[in-house]
C-alpha positions in Angstrom: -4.0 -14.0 0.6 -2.7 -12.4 -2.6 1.4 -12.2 -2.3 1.1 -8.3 -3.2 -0.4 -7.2 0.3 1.2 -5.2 2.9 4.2 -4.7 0.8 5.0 -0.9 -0.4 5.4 0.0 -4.0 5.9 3.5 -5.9 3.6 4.5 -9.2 5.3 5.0 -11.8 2.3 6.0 -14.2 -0.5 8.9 -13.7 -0.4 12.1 -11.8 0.6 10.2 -8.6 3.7 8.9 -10.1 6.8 8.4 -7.5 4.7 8.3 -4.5 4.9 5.6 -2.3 2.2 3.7 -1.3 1.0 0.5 0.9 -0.9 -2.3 -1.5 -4.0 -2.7 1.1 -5.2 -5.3 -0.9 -5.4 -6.7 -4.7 -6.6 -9.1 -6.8 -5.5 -10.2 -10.3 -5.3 -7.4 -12.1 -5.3 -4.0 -9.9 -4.2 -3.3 -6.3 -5.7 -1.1 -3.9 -3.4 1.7 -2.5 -3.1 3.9 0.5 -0.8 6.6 1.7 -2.5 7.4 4.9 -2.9 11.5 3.9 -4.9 11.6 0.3 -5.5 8.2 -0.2 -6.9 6.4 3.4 -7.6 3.1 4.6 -11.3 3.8 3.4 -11.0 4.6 0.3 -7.6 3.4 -1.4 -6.4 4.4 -5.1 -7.6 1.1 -7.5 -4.5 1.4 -10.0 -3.0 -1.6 -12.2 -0.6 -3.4 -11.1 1.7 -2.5 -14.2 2.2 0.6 -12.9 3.5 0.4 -10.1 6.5 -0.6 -8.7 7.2 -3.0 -5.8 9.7 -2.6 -3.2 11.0 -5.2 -2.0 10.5 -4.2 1.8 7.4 -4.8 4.1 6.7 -3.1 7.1 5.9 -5.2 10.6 3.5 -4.1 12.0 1.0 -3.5 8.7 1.6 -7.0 7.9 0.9 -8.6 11.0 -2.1 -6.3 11.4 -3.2 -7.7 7.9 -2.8 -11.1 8.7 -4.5 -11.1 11.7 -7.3 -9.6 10.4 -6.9 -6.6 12.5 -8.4 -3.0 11.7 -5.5 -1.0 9.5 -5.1 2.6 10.4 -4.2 5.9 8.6 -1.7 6.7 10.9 0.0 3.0 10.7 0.4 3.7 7.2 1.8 6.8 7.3 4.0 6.0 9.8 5.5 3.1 7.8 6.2 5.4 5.1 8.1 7.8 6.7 10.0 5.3 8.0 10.8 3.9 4.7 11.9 7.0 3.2 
């Protein structure tokens, strides 16, 4: 499992820049993003991983869904950050 996933991190390059976002999963080079509103669980933003920014909190309950292997939901997501904020 890549080190990057479940943890939240803000964009700091594009149009989406200064949103926060959960990395749903990543390889190498890009990361996979969700919000829960625009971007779902589905269909998650690909965006390099230089531009974005990593917090340096996690959330609970969207890590231990991720590591059990456990469906991840919109509203999990989007609940996580609101709480964050």
């Amino acid at each position: 499992m890549n080190k990057y996933i479940g943890c939240f991190a803000t964009s700091i390059a594009g149009n989406d820049h200064n949103n926060i976002y959960v990395i749903i999963d990543a390889d190498d080079e890009y990361g996979y993003l969700g919000d829960g509103k625009i971007r779902k669980v589905n269909n998650p933003k690909k965006k390099k991983l230089k531009h974005v920014q990593l917090i340096k909190r996690t959330d609970d309950t969207i890590t231990g869904r991720i590591n059990n292997n456990v469906a991840l939901s919109n509203e999990d997501i989007k609940y996580a950050i609101k709480n964050i904020q």
